[in-house]
FIKELO-207928 format. One line per 8 residues: number of its first residue (from 1); their letters; for each residue z, x, y of N, C-alpha, C. Coordinates in steps of 0.05 Angstrom, whole numbers. Example, Ala and Ser with C-alpha at 12.3 -4.5 7.8 and 13.67 -1.06 7.14 Angstrom:
<sites>
1 = AS = 156/264/-114/156/246/-90/156/264/-66 ~ 142/257/-45/143/273/-21/157/258/1
</sites>
This chain:
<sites>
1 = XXXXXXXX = 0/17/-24/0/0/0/0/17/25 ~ 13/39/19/9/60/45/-12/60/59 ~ -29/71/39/-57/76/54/-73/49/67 ~ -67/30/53/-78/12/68/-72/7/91 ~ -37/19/99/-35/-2/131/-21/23/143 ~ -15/44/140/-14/65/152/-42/82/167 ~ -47/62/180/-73/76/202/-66/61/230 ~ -95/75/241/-93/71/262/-122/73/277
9 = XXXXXXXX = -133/38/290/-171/41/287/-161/46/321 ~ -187/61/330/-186/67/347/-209/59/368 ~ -201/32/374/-217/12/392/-211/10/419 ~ -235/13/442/-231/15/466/-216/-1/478 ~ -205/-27/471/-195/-48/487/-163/-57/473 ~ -156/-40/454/-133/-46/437/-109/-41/456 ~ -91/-62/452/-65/-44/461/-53/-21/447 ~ -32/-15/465/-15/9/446/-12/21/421
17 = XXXXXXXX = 5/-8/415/13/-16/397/-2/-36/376 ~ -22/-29/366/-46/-56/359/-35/-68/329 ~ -24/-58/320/-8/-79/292/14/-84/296 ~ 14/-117/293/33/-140/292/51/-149/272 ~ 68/-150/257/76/-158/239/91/-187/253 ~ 91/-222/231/108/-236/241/107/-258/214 ~ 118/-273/216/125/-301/194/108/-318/202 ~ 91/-335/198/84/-359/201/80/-382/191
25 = XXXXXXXX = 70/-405/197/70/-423/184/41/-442/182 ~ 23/-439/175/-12/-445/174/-18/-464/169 ~ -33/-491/177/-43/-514/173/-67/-503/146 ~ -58/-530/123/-86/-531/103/-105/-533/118 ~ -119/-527/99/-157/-538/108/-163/-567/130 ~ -161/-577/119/-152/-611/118/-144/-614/150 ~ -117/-612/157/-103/-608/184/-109/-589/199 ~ -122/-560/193/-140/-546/207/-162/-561/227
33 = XXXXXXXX = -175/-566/209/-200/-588/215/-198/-598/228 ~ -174/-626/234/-173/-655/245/-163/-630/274 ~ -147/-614/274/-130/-593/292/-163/-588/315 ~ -175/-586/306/-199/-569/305/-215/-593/326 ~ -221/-608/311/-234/-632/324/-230/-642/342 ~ -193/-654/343/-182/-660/374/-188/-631/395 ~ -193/-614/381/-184/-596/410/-208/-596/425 ~ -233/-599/398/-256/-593/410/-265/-622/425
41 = XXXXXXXX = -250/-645/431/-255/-671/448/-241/-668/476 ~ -214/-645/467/-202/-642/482/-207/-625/504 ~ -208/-606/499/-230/-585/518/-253/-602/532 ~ -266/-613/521/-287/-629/534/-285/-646/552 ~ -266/-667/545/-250/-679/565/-231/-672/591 ~ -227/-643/594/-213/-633/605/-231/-610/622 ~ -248/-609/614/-272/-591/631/-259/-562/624 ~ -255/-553/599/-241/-530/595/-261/-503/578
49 = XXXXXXXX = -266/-484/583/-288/-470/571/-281/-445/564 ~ -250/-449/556/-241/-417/551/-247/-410/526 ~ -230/-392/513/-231/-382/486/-223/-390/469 ~ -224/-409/447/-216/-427/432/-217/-401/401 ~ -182/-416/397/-185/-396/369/-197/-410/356 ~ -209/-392/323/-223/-399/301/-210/-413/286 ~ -215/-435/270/-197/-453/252/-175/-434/230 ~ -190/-417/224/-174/-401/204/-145/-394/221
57 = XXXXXXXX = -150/-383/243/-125/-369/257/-110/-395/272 ~ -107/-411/275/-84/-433/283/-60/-439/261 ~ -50/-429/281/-18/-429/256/3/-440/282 ~ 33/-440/263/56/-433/285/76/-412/275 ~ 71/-392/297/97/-370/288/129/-377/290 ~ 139/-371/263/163/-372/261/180/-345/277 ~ 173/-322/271/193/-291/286/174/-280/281 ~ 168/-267/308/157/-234/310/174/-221/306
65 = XXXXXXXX = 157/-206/286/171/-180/274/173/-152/289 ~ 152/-146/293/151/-119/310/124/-116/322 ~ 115/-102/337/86/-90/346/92/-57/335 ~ 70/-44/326/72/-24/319/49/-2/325 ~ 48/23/328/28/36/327/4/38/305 ~ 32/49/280/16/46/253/39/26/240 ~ 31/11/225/50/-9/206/48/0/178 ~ 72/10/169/83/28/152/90/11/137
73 = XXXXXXXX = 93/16/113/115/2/85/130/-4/84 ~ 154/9/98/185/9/104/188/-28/111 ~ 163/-34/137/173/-54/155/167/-74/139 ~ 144/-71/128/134/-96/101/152/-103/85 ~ 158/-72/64/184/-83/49/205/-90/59 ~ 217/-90/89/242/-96/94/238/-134/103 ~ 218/-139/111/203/-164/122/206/-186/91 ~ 190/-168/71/179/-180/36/223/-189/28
81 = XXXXXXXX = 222/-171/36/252/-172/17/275/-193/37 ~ 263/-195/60/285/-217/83/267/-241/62 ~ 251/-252/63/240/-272/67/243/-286/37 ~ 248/-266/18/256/-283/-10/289/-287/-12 ~ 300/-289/6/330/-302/8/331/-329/26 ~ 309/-335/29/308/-357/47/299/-385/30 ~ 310/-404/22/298/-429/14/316/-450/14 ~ 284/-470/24/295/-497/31/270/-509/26
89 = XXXXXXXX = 269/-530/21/252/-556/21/230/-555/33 ~ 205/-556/28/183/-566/36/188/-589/70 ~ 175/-595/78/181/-607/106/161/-612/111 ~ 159/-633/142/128/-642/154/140/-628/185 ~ 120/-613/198/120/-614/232/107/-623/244 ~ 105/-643/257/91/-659/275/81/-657/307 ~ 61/-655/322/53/-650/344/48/-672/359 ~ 63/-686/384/59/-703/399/58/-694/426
97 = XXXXXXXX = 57/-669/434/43/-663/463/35/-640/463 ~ 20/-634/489/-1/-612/489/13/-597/525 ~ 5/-576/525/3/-561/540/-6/-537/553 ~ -9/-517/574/-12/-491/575/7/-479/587 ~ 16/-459/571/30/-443/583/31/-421/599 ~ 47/-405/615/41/-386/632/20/-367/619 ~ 5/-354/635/-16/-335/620/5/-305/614 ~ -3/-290/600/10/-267/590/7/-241/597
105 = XXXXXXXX = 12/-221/599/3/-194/611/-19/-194/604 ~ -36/-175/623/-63/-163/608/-66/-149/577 ~ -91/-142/567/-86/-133/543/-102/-110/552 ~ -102/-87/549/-130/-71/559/-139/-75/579 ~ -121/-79/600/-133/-90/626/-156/-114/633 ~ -152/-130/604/-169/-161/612/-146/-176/602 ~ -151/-194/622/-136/-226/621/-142/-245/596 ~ -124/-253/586/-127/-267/573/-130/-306/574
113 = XXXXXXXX = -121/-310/598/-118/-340/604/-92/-355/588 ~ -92/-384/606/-63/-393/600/-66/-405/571 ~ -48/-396/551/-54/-412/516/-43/-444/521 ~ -67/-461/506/-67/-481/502/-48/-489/486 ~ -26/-499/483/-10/-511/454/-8/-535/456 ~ -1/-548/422/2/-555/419/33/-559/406 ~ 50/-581/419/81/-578/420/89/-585/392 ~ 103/-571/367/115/-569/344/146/-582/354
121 = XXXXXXXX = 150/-610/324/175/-612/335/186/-623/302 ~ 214/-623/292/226/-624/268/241/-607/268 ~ 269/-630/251/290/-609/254/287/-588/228 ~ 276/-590/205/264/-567/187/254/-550/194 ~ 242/-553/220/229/-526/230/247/-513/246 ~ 260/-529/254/285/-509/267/302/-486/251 ~ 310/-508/235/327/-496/199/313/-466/188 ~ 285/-478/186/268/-452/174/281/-422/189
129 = XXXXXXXX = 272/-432/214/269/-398/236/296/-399/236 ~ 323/-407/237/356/-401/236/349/-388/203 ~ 335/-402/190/354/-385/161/336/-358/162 ~ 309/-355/180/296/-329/177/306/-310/192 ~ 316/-320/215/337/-304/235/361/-291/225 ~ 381/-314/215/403/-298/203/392/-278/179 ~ 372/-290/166/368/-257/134/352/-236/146 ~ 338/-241/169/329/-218/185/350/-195/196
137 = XXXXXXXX = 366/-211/208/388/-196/217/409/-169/196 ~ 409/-191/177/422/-182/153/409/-152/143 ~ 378/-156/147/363/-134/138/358/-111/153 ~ 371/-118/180/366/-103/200/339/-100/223 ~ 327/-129/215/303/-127/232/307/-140/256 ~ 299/-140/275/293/-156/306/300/-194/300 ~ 309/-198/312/306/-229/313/297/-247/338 ~ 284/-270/339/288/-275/367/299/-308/373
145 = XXXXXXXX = 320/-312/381/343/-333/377/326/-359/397 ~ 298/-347/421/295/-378/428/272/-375/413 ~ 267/-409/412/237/-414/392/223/-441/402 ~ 210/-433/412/197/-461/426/162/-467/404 ~ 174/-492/387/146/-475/360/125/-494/373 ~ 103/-473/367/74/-487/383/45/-481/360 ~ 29/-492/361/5/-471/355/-18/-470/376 ~ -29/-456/392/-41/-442/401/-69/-449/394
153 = XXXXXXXX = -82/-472/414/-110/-481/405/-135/-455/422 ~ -129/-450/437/-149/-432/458/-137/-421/489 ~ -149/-407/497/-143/-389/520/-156/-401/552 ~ -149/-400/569/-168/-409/583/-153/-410/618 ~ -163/-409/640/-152/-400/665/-144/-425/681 ~ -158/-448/672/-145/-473/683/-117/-486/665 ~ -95/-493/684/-74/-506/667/-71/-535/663 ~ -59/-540/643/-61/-566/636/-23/-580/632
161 = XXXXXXXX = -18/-593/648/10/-609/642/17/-620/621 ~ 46/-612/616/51/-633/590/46/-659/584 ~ 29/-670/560/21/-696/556/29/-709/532 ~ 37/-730/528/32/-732/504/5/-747/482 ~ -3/-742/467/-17/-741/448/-27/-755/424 ~ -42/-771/416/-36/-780/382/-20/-760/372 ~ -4/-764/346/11/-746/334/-5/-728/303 ~ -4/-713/310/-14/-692/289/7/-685/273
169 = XXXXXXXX = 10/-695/246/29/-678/222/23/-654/207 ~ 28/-645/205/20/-620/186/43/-609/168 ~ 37/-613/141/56/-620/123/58/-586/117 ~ 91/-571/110/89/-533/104/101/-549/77 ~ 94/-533/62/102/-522/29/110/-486/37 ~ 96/-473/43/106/-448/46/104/-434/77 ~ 112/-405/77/108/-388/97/106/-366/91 ~ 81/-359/101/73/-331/106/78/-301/125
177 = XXXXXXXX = 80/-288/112/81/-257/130/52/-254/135 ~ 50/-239/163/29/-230/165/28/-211/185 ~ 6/-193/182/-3/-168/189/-39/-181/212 ~ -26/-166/239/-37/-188/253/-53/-159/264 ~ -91/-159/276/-94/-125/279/-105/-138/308 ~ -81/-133/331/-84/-143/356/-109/-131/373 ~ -118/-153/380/-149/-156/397/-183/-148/374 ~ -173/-142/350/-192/-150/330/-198/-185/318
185 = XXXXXXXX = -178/-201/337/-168/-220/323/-175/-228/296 ~ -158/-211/281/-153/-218/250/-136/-219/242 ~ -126/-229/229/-100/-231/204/-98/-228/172 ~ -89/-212/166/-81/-208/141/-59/-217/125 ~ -65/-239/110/-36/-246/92/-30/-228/79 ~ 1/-222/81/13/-209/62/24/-209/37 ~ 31/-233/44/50/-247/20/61/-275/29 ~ 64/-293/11/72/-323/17/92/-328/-1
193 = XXXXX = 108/-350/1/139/-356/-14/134/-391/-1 ~ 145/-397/-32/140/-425/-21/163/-439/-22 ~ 162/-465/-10/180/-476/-8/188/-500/-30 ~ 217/-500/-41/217/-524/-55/199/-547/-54 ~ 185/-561/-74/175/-586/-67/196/-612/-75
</sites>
């Protein structure tokens, strides 16, 4: 596994630190899609023409893990080994409003625009990130105690006010680690652990 993630690509526009490690939680195919569809009525309706992520990459992050130069084994196995002390029940998270939030530092000296979300709400999803928090801690990794859970439809320089929405469910069975290779936008699963059904 070393060699696979102990590098370092060397792209003009990367940050620093260009590997991400974090937890997430990924809409099936299915809820991808319908995810996919509203946004793309939505944007339209809204005269919006930013950067819309790819269906594959809409998720909601549970904890960032770290940013790293090169992402080493150590952080994986310490990440692999938090995340199988953690279980609870399968759950639904549901989305009934939308928003943009403040835009973010530059990346490489280009802007990124304010992210579109979509507002995550359930008290299982709360439960989840407390029980990933406390075994993180335990393991000695970073935690981060506020969590406002969203997923992240697209990028874009006009803002949009909180609204609310038809409601979007999107049912988790599991959560994923992932290895994120910042401003390539890609993701790499690492490993998944599922949840009671």
């Amino acid at each position: 596994m070393q060699g696979v993630f102990d590098f370092y690509r060397n792209f003009p526009h990367r940050p620093v630190r260009p590997e991400r490690l974090f937890y997430g939680l990924f809409p099936d195919p299915e809820t991808a899609a319908r995810v996919s569809r509203f946004r793309q009525r939505f944007l339209c309706e809204n005269d919006l023409n930013g950067s819309p992520l790819q269906a594959a990459r809409l998720h909601v992050s549970l904890h960032h893990i770290g940013d790293y130069k090169r992402l080493r084994t150590k952080f994986i196995y310490a990440a692999a080994l938090t995340a199988k002390t953690v279980a609870m029940p399968s759950f639904e998270v549901t989305f009934r409003a939308i928003k943009s939030f403040e835009e973010g530092p530059p990346i490489g000296g280009r802007r990124r625009g304010r992210p579109l979300v979509l507002l995550g709400e359930g008290d299982a999803l709360f439960k989840l990130h407390s029980a990933l928090g406390g075994a993180m801690a335990k393991n000695g990794l970073r935690t981060e105690v506020c969590f406002t859970p969203h997923m992240t439809l697209s990028y874009d320089p006009k803002a949009i006010a909180e609204q609310a929405i038809e409601p979007i469910r999107m049912a988790v069975s599991e959560f994923v680690l992932v290895h994120s290779e910042l401003w390539l936008t890609k993701y790499n699963v690492l490993d998944r652990w599922r949840l009671a059904g």
